[in-house]
CHARMM-style PDB file with segment names, atoms N, HN, CA, C and O in Angstrom:
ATOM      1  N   UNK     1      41.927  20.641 -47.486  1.00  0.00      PROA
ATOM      2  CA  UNK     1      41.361  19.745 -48.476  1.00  0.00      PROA
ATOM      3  C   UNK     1      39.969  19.313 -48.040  1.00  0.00      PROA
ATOM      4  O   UNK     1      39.741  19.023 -46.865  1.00  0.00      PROA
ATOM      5  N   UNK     2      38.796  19.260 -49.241  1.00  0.00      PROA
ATOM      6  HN  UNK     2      38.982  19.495 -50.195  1.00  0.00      PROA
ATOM      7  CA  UNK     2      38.052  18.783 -48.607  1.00  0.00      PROA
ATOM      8  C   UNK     2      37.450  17.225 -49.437  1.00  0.00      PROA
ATOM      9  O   UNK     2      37.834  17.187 -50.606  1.00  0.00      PROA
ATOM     10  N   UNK     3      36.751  16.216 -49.089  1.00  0.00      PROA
ATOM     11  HN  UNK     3      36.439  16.247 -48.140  1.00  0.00      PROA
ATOM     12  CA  UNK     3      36.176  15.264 -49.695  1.00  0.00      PROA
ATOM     13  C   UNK     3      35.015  15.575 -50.574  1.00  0.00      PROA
ATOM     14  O   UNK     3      34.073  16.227 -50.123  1.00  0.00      PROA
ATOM     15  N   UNK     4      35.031  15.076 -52.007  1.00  0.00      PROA
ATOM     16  HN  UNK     4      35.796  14.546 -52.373  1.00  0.00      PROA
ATOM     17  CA  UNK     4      34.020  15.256 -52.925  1.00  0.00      PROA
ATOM     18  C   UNK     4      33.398  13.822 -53.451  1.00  0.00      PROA
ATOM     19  O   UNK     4      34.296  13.022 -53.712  1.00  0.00      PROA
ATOM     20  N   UNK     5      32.283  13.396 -53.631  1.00  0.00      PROA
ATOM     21  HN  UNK     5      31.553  14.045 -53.419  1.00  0.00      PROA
ATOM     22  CA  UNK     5      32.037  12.445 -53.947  1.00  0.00      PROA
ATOM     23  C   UNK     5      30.974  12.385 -55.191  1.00  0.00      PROA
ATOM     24  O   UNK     5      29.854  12.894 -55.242  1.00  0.00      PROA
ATOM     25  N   UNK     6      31.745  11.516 -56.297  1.00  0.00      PROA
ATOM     26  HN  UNK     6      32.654  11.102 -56.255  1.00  0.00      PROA
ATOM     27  CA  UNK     6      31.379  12.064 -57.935  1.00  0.00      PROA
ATOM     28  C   UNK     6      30.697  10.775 -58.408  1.00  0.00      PROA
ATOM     29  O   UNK     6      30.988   9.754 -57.783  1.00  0.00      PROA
ATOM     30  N   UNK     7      29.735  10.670 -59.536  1.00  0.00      PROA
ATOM     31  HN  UNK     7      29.499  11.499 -60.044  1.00  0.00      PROA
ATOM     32  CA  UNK     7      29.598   9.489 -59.907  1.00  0.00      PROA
ATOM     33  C   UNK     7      30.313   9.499 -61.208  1.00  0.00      PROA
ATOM     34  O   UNK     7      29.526  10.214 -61.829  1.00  0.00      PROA
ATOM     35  N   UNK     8      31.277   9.202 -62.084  1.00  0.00      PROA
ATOM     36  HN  UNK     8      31.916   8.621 -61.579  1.00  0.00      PROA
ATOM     37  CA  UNK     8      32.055   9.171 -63.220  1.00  0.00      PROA
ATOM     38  C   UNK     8      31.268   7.723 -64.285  1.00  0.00      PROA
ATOM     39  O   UNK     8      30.955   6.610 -63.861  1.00  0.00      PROA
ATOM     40  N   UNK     9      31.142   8.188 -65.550  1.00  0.00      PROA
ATOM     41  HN  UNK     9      31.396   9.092 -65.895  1.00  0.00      PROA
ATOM     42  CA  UNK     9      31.146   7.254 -66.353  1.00  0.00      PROA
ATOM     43  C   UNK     9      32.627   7.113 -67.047  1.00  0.00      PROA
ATOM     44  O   UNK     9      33.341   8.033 -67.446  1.00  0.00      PROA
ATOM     45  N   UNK    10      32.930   5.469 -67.082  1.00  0.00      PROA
ATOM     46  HN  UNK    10      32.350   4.722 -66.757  1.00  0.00      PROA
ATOM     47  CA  UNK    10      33.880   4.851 -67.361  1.00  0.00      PROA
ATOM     48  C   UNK    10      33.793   4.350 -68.757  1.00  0.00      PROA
ATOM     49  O   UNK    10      32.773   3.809 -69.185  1.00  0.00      PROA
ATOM     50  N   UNK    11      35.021   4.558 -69.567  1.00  0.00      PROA
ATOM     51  HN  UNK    11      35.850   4.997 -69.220  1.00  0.00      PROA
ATOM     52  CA  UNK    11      34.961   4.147 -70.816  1.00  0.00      PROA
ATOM     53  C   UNK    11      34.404   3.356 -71.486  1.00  0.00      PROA
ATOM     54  O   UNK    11      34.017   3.580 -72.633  1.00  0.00      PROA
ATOM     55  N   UNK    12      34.216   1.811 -70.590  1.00  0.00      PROA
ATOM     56  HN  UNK    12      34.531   1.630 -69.658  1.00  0.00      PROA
ATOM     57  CA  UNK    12      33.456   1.216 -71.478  1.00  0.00      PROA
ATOM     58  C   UNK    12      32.029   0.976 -71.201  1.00  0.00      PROA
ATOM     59  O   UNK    12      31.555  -0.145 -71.387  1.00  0.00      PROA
ATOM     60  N   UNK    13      31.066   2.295 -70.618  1.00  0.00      PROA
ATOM     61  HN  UNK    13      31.451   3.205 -70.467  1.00  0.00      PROA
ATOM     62  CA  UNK    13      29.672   3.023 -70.709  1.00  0.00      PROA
ATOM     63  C   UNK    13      29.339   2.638 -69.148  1.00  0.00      PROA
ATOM     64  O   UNK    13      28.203   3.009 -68.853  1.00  0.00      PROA
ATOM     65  N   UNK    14      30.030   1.995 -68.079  1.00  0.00      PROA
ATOM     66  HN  UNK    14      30.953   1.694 -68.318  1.00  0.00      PROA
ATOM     67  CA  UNK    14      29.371   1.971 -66.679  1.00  0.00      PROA
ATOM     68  C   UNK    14      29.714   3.156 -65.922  1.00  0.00      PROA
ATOM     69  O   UNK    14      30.531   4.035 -66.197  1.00  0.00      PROA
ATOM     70  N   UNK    15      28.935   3.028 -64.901  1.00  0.00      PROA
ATOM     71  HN  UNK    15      28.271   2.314 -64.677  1.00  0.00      PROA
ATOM     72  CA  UNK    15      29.272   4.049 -64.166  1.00  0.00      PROA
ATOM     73  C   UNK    15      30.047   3.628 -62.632  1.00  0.00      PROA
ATOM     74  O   UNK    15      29.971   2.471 -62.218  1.00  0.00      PROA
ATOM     75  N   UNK    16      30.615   4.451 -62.042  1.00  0.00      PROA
ATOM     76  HN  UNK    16      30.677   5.391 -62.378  1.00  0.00      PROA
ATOM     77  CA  UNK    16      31.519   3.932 -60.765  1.00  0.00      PROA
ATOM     78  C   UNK    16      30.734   5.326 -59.890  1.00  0.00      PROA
ATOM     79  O   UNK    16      29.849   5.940 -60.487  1.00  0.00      PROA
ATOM     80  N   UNK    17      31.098   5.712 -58.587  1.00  0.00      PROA
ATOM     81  HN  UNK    17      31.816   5.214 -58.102  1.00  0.00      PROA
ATOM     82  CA  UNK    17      30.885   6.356 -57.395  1.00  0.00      PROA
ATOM     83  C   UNK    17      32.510   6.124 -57.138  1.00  0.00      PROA
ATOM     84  O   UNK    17      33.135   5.095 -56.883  1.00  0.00      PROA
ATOM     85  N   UNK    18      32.920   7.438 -57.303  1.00  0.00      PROA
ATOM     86  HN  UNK    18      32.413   8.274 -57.511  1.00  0.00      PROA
ATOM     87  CA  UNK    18      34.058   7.396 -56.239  1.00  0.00      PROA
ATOM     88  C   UNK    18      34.025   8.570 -55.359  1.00  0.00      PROA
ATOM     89  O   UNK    18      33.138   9.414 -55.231  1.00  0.00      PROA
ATOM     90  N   UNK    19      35.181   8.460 -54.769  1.00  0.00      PROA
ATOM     91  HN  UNK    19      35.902   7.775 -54.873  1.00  0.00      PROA
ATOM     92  CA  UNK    19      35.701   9.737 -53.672  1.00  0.00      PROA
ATOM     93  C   UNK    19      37.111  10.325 -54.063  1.00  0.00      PROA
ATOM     94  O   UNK    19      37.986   9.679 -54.640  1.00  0.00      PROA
ATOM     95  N   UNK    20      37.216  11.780 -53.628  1.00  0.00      PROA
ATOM     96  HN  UNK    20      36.505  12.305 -53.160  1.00  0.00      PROA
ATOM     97  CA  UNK    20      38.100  11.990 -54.136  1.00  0.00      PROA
ATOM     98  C   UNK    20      38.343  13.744 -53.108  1.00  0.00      PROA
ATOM     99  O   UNK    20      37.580  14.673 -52.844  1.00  0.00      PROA
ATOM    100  N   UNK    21      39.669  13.475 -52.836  1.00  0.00      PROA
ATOM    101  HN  UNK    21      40.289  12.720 -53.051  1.00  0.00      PROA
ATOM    102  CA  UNK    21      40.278  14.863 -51.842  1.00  0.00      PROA
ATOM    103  C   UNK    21      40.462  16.254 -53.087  1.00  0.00      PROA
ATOM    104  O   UNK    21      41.084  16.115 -54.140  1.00  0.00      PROA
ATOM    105  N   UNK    22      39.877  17.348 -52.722  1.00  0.00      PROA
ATOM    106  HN  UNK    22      39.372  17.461 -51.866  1.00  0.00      PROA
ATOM    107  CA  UNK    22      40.680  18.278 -53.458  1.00  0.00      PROA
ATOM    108  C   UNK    22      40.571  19.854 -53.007  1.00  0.00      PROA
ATOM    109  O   UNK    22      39.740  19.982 -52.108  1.00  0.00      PROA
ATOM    110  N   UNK    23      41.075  20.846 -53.322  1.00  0.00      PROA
ATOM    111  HN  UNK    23      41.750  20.742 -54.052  1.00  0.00      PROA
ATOM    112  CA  UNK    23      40.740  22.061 -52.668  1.00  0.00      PROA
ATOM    113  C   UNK    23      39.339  22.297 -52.612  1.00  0.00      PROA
ATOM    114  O   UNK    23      38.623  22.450 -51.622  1.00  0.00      PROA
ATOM    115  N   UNK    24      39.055  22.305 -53.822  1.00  0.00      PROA
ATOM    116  HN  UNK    24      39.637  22.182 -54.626  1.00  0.00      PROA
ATOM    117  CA  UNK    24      37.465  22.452 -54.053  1.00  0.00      PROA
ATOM    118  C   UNK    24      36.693  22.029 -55.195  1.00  0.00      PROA
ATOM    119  O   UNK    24      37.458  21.327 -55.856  1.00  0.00      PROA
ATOM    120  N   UNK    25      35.804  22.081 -55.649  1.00  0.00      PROA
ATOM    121  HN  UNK    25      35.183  22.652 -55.112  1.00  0.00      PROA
ATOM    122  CA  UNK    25      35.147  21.184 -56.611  1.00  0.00      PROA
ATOM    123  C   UNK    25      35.355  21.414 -58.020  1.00  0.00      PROA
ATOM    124  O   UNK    25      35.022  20.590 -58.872  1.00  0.00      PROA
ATOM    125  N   UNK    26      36.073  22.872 -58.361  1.00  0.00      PROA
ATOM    126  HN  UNK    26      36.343  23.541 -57.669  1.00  0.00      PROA
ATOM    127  CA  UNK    26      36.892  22.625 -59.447  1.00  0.00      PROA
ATOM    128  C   UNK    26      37.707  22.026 -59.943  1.00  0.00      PROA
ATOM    129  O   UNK    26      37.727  21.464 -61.038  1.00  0.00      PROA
ATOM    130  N   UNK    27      38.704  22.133 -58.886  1.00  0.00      PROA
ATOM    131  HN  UNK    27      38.688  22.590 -57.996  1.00  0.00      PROA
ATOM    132  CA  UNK    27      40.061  21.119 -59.102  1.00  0.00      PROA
ATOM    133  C   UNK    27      39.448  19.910 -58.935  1.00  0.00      PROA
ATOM    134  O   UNK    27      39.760  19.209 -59.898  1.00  0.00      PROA
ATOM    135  N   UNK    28      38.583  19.203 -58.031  1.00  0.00      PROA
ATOM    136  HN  UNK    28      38.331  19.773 -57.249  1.00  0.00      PROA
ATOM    137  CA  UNK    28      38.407  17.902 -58.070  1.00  0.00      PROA
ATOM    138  C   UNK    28      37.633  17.342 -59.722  1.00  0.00      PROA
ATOM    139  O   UNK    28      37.812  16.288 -60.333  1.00  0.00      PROA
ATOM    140  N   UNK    29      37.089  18.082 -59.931  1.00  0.00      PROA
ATOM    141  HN  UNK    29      36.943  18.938 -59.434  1.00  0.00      PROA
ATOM    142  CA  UNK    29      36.523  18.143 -61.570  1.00  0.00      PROA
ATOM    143  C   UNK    29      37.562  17.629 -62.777  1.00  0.00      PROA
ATOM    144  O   UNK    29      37.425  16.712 -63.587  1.00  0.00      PROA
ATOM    145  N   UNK    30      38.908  18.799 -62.535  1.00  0.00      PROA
ATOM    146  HN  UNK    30      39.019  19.545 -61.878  1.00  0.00      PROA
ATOM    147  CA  UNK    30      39.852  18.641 -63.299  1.00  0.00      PROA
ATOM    148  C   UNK    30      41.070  17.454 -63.029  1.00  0.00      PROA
ATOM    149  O   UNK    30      41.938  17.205 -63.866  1.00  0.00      PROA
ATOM    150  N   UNK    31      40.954  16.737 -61.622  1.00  0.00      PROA
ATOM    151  HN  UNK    31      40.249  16.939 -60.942  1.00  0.00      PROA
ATOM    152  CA  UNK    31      41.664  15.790 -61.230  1.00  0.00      PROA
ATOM    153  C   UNK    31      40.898  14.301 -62.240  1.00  0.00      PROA
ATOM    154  O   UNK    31      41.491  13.427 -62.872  1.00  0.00      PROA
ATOM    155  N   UNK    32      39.316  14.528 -62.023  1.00  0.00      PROA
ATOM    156  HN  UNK    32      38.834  15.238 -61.510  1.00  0.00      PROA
ATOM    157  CA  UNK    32      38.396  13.036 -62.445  1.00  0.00      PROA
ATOM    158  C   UNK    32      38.171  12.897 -63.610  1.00  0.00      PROA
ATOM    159  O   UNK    32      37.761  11.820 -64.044  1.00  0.00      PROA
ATOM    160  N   UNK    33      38.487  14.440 -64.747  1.00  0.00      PROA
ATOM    161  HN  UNK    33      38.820  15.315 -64.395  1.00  0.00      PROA
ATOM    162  CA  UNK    33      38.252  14.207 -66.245  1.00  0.00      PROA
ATOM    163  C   UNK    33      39.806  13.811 -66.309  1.00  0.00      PROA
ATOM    164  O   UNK    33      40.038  12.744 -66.877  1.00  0.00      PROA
ATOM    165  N   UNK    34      40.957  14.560 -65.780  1.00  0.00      PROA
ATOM    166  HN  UNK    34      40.769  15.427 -65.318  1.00  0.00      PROA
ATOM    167  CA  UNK    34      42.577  13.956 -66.445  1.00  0.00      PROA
ATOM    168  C   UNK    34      42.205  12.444 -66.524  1.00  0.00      PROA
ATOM    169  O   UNK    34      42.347  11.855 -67.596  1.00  0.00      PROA
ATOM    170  N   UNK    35      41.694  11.746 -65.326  1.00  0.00      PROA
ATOM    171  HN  UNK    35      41.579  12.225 -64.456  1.00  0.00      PROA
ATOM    172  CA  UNK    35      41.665  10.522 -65.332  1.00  0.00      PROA
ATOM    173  C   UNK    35      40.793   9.422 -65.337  1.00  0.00      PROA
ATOM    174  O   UNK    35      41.192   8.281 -65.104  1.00  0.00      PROA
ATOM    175  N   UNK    36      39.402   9.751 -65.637  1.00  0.00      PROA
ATOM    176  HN  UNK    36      39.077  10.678 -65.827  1.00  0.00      PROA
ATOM    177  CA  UNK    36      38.615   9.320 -66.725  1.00  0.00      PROA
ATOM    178  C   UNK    36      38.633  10.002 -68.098  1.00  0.00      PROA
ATOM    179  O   UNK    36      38.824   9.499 -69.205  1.00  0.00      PROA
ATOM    180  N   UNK    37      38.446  10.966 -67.835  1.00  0.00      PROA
ATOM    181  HN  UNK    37      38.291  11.375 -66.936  1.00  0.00      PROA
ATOM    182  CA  UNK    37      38.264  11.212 -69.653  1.00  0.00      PROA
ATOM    183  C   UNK    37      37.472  12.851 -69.132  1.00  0.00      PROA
ATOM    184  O   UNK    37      37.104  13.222 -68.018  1.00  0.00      PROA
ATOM    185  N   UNK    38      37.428  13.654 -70.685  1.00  0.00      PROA
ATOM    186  HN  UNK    38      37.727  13.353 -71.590  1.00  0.00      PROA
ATOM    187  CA  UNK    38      36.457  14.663 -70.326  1.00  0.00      PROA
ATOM    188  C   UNK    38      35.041  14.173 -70.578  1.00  0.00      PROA
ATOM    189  O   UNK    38      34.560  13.245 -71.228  1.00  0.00      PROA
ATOM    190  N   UNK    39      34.530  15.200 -69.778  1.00  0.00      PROA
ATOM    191  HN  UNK    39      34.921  15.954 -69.250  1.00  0.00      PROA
ATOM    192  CA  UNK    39      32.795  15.260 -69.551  1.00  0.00      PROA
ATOM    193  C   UNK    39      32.323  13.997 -68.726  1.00  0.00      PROA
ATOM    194  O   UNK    39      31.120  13.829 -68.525  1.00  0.00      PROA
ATOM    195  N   UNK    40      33.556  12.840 -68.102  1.00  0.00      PROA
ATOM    196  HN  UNK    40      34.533  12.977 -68.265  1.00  0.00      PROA
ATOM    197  CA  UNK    40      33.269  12.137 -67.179  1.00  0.00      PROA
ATOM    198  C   UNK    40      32.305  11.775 -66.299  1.00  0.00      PROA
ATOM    199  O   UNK    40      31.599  10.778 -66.144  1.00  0.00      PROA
ATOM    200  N   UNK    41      32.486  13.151 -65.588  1.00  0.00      PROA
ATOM    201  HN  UNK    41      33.060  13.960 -65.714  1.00  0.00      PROA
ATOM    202  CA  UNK    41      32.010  13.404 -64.160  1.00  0.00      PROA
ATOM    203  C   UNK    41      30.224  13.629 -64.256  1.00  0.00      PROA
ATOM    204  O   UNK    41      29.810  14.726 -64.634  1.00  0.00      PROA
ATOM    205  N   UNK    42      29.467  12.783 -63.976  1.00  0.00      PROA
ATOM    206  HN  UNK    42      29.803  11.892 -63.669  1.00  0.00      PROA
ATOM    207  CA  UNK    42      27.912  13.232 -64.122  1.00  0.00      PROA
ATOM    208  C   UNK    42      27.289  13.275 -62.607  1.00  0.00      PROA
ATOM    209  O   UNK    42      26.214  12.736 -62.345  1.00  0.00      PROA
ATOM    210  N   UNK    43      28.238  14.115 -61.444  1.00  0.00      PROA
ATOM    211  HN  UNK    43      29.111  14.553 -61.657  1.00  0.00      PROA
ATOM    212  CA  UNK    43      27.660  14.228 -60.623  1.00  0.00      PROA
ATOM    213  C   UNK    43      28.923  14.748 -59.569  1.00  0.00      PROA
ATOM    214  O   UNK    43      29.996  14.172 -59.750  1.00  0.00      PROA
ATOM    215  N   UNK    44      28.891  15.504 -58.782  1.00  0.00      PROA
ATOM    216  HN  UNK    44      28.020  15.972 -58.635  1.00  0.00      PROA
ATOM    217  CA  UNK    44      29.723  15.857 -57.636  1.00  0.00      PROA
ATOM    218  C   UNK    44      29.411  17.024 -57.043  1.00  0.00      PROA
ATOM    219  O   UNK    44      29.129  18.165 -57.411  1.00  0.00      PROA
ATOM    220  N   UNK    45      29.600  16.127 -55.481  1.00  0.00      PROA
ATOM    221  HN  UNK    45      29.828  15.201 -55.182  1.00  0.00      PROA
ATOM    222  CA  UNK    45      29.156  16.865 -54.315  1.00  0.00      PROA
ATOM    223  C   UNK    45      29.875  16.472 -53.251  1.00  0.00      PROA
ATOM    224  O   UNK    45      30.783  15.657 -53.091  1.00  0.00      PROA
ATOM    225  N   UNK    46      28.998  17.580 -52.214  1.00  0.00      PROA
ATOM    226  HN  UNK    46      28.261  18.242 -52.344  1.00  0.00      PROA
ATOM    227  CA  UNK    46      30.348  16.722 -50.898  1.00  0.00      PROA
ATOM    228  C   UNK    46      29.257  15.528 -49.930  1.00  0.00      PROA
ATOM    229  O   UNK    46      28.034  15.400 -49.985  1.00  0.00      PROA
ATOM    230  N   UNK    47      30.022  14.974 -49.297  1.00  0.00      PROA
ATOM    231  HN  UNK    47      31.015  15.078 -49.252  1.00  0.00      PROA
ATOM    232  CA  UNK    47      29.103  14.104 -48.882  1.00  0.00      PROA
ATOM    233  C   UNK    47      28.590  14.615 -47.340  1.00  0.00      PROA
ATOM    234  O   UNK    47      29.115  15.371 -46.523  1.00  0.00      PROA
ATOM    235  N   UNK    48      27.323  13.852 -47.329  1.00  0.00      PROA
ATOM    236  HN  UNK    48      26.896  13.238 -47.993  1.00  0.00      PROA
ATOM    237  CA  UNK    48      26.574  14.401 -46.245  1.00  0.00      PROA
ATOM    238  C   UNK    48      26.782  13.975 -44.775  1.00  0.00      PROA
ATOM    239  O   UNK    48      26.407  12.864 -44.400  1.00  0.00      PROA
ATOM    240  N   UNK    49      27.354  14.818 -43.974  1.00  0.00      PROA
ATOM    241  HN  UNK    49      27.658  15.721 -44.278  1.00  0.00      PROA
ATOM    242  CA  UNK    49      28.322  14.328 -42.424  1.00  0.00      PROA
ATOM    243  C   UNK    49      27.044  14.427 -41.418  1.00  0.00      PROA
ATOM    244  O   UNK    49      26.432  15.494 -41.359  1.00  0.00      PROA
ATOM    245  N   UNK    50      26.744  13.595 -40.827  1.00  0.00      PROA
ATOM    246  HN  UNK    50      27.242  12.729 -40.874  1.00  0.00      PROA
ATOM    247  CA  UNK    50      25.923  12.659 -40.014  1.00  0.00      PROA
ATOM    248  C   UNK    50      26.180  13.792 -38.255  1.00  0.00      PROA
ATOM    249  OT1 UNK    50      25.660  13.424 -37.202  1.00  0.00      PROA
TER     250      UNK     50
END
């Protein structure tokens, strides 16, 4: 699994930053629209390890 970190707009028009585990950035795509909504996701990547 690896960590993806997305910025999602939320239904009622804000936006959040979350994190989120998944094989890869497809599935994590299809994990953040089931549960925001589709076309959600306006950003995801992995985050940058120091």
């Amino acid at each position: 699994m690896e960590e993806f970190v997305a910025v999602v707009r939320l239904p009622n028009g804000l936006t959040q930053r979350v994190t989120i585990q998944a094989d890869d950035s497809g599935k994590a795509r299809q994990m953040l629209e089931a549960q925001y909504g589709r076309g959600c996701v306006l950003t995801l990547d992995r985050p940058q390890r120091w």
